[in-house]
Backbone bond lengths (Angstrom), bond angles and torsions (degrees), N, CA, C in turn:
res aa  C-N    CA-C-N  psi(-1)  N-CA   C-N-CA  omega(-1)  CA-C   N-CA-C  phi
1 X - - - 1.451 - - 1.527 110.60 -
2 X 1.299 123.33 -37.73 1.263 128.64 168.44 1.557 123.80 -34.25
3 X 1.458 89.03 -66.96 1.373 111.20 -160.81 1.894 99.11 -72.41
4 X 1.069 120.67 -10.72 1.918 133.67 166.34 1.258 95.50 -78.37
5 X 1.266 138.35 -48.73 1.214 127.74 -161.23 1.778 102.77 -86.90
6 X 1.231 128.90 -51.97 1.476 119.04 150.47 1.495 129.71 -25.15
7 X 1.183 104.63 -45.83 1.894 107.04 -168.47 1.675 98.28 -74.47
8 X 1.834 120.67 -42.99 0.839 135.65 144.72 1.248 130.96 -9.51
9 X 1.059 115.70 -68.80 2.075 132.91 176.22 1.512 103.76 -58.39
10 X 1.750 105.20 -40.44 1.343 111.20 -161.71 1.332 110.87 -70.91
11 X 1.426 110.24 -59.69 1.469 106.26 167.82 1.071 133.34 -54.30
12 X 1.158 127.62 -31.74 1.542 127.04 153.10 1.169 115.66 -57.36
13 X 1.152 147.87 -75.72 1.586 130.10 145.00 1.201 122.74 18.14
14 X 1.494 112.01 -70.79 1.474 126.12 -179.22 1.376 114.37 -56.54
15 X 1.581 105.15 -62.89 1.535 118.91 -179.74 1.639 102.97 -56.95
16 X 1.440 134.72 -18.75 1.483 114.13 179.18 1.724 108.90 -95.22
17 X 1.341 86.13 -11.26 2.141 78.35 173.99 1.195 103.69 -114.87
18 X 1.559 144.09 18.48 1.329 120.45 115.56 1.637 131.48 -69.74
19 X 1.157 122.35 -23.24 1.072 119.71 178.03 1.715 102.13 -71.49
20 X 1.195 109.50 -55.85 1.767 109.24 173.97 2.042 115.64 -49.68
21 X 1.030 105.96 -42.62 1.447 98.53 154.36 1.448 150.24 -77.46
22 X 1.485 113.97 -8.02 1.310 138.65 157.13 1.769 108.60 -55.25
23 X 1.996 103.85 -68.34 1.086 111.74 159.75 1.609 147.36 -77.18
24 X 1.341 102.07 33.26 1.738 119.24 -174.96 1.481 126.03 35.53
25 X 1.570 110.61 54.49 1.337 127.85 169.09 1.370 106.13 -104.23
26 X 1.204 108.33 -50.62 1.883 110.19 178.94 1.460 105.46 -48.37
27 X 1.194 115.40 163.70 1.458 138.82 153.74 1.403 113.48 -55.10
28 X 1.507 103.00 135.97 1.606 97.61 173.25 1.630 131.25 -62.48
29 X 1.417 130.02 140.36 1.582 127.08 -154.00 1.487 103.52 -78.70
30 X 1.121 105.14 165.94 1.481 117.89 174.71 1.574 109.07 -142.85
31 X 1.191 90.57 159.02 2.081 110.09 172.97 1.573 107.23 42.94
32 X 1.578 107.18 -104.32 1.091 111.28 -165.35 1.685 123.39 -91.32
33 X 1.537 101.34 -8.65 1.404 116.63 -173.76 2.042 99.83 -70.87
34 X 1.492 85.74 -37.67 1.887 99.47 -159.06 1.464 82.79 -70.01
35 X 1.104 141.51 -53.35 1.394 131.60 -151.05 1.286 102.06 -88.82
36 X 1.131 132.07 -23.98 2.024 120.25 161.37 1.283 122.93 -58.15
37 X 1.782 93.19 -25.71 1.867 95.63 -167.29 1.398 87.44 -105.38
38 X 1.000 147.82 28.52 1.603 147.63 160.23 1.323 105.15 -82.77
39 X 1.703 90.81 -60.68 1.747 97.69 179.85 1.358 134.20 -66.57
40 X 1.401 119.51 -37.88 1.263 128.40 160.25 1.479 117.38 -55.31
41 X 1.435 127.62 -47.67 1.548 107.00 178.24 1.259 116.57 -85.13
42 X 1.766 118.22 9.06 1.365 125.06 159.67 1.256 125.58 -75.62
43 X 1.530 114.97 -25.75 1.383 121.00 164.48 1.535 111.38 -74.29
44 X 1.446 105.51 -48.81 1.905 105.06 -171.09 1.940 97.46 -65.12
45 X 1.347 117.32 -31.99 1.369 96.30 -173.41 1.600 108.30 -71.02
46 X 1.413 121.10 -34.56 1.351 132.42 172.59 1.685 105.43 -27.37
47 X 1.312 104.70 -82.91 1.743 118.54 -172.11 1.324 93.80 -66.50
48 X 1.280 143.70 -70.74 1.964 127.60 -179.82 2.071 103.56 -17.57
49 X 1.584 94.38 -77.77 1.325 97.55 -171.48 1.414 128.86 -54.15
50 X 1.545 108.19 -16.37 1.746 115.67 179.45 1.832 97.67 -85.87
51 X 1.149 116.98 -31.01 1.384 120.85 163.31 1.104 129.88 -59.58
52 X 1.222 123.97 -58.61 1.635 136.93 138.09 1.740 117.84 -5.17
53 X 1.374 97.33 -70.84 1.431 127.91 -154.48 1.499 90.23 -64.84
54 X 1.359 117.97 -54.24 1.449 128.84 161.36 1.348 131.17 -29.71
55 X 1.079 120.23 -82.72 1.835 128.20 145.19 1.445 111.56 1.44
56 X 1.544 84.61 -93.94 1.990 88.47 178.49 1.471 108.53 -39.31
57 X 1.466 122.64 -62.69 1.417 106.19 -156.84 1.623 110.38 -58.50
58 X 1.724 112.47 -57.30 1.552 121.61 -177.61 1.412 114.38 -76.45
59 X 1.219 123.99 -31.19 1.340 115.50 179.09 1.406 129.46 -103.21
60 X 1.149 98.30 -38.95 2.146 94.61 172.22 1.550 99.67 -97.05
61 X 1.154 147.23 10.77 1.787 129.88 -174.76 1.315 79.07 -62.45
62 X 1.695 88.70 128.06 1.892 103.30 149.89 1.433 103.73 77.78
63 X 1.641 125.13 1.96 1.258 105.94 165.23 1.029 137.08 -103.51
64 X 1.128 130.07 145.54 2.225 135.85 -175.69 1.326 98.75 -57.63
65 X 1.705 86.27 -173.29 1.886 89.06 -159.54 1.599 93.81 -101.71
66 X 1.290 118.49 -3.85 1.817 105.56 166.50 1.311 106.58 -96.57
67 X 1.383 141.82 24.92 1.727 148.02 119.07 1.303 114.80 -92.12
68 X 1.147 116.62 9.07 1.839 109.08 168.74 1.280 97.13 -112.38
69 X 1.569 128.95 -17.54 1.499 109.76 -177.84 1.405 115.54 -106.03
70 X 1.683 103.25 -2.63 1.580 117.59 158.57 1.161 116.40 -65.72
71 X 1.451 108.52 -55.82 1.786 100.44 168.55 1.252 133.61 -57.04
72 X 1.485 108.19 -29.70 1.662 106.91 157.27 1.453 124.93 -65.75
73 X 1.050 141.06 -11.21 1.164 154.37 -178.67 1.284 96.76 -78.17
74 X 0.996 142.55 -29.91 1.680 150.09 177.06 1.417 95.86 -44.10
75 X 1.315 153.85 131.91 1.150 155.38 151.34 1.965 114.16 -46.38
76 X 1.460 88.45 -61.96 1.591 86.74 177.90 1.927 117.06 -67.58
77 X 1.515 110.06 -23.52 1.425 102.03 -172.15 1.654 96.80 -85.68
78 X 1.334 133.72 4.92 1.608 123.59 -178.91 1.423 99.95 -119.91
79 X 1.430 108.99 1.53 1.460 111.95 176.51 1.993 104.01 -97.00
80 X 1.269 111.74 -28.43 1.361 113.69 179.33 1.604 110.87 -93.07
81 X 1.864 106.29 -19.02 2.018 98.21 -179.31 1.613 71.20 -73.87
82 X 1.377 152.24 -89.76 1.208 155.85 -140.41 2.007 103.01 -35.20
83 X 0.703 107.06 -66.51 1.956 105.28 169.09 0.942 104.98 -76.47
84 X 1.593 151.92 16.55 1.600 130.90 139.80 1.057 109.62 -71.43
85 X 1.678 114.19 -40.06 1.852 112.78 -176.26 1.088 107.66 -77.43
86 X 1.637 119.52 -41.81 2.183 103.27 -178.94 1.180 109.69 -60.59
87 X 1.060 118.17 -17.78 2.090 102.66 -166.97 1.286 97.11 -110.13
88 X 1.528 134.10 -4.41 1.422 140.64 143.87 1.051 118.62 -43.03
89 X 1.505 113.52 -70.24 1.150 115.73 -175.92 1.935 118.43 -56.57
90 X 1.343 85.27 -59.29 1.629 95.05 -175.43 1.496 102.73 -45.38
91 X 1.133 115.04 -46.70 1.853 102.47 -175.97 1.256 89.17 -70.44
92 X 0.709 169.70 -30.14 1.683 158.28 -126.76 1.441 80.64 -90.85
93 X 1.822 119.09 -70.75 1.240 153.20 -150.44 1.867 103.53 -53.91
94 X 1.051 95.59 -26.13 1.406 127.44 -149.13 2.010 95.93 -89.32
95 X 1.252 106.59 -65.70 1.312 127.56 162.41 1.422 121.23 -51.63
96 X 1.100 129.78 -51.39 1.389 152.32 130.14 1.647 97.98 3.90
97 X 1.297 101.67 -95.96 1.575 136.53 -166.37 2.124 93.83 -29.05
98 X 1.291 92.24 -65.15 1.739 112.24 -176.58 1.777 101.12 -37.71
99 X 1.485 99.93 -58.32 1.469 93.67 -159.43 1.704 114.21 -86.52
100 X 1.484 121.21 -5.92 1.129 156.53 125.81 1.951 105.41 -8.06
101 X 1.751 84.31 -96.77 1.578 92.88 178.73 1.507 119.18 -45.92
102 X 1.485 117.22 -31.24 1.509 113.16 -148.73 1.688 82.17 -90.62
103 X 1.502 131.68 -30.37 1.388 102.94 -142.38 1.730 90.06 -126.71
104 X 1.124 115.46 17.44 1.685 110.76 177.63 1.511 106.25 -129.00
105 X 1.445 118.64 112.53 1.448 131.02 -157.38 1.866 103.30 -78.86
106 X 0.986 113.25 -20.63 1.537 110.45 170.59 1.537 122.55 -91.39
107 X 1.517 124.77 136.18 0.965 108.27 172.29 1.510 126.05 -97.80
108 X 1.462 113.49 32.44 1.174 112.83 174.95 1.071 122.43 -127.01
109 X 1.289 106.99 -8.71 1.901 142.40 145.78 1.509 99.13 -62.79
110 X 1.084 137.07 -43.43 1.780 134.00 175.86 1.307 97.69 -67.53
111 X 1.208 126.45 -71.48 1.267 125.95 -170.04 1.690 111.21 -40.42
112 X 1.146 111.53 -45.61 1.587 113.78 -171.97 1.103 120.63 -82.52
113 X 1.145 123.16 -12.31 1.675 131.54 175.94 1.138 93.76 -97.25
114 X 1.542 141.13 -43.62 1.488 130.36 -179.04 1.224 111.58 -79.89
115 X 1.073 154.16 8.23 1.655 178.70 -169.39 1.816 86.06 -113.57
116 X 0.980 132.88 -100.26 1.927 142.67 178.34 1.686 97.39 -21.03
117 X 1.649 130.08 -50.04 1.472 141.49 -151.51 1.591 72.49 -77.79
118 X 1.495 136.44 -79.24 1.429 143.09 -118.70 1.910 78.51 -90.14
119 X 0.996 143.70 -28.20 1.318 133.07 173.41 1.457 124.84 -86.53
120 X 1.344 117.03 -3.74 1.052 110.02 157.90 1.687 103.85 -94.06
121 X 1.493 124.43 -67.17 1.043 105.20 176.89 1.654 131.50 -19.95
122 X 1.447 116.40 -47.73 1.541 112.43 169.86 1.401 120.42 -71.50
123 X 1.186 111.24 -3.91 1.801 104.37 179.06 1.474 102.81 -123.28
124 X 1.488 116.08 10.87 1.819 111.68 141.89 1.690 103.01 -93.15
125 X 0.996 126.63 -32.03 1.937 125.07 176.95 1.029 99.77 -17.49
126 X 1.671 88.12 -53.69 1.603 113.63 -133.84 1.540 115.11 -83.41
127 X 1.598 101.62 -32.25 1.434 132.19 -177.02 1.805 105.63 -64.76
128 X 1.749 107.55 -33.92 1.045 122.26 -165.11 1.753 104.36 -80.41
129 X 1.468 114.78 -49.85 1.066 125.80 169.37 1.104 142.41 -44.86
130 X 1.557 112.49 -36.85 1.053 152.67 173.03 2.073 100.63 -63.52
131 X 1.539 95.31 -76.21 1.587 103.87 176.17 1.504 113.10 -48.53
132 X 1.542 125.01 -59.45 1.173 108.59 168.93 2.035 132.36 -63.38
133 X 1.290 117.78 -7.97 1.067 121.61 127.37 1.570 152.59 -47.96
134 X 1.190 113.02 -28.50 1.166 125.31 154.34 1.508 131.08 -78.66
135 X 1.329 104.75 -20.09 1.788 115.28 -165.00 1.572 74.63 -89.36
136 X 0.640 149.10 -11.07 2.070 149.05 -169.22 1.230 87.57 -83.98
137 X 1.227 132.85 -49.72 1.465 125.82 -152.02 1.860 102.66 -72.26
């Protein structure tokens, strides 16, 4: 029972500092952390965007914007445009970071441009959130 309640803590653990790094509270990643979370929101952006890609072609071709804002009204389709852009961005952020480290010789010049990258990313989230909030109205 112990050792359930450990694995338990752990994953929760886990699951709260990905969510804190999605939303740019965590510390910026390093080595092996950055390159898991590269790959993983390379797969989730993969299937988002083939989903996406889908929509437009079979479901909105040829439709107006009072059937494009019906389909947003869908709970699950403004719940998946909403996780195409966070895990967009964050890989974006993510990619960023790489070419960042490799090509800016100060690290306090890294820090500050990746500090500017992680604040814009949160104030398009936010920008995004905001817009799909409004199309609700």
């Amino acid at each position: 029972m112990r050792s359930l309640l450990i694995f338990n803590r752990h994953t929760l653990k886990t699951s709260v500092g990905t969510i804190r790094k999605i939303f740019g509270v965590a510390k910026f990643e390093h080595s092996s952390e950055h390159w898991k979370s590269q790959r993983q929101t390379a797969i989730i952006i993969f299937f988002l965007t083939y989903w996406l890609i889908y929509q437009i072609i079979f479901t909105l071709h040829g439709s107006d914007l009072m059937l494009v804002k019906e389909w947003l009204s869908n709970p699950i389709n403004e719940l998946l445009i909403l996780l195409t852009v966070i895990f967009s961005l964050y890989h974006g952020e993510l990619g960023l970071q790489v070419i960042i480290e490799d090509y800016i010789p100060t690290t306090q010049t890294q820090r500050n441009i990746m500090f500017m990258i992680r604040l814009l990313r949160l104030l398009l989230m936010t920008s995004v959130i905001i817009s799909l909030m409004y199309l609700r109205l």
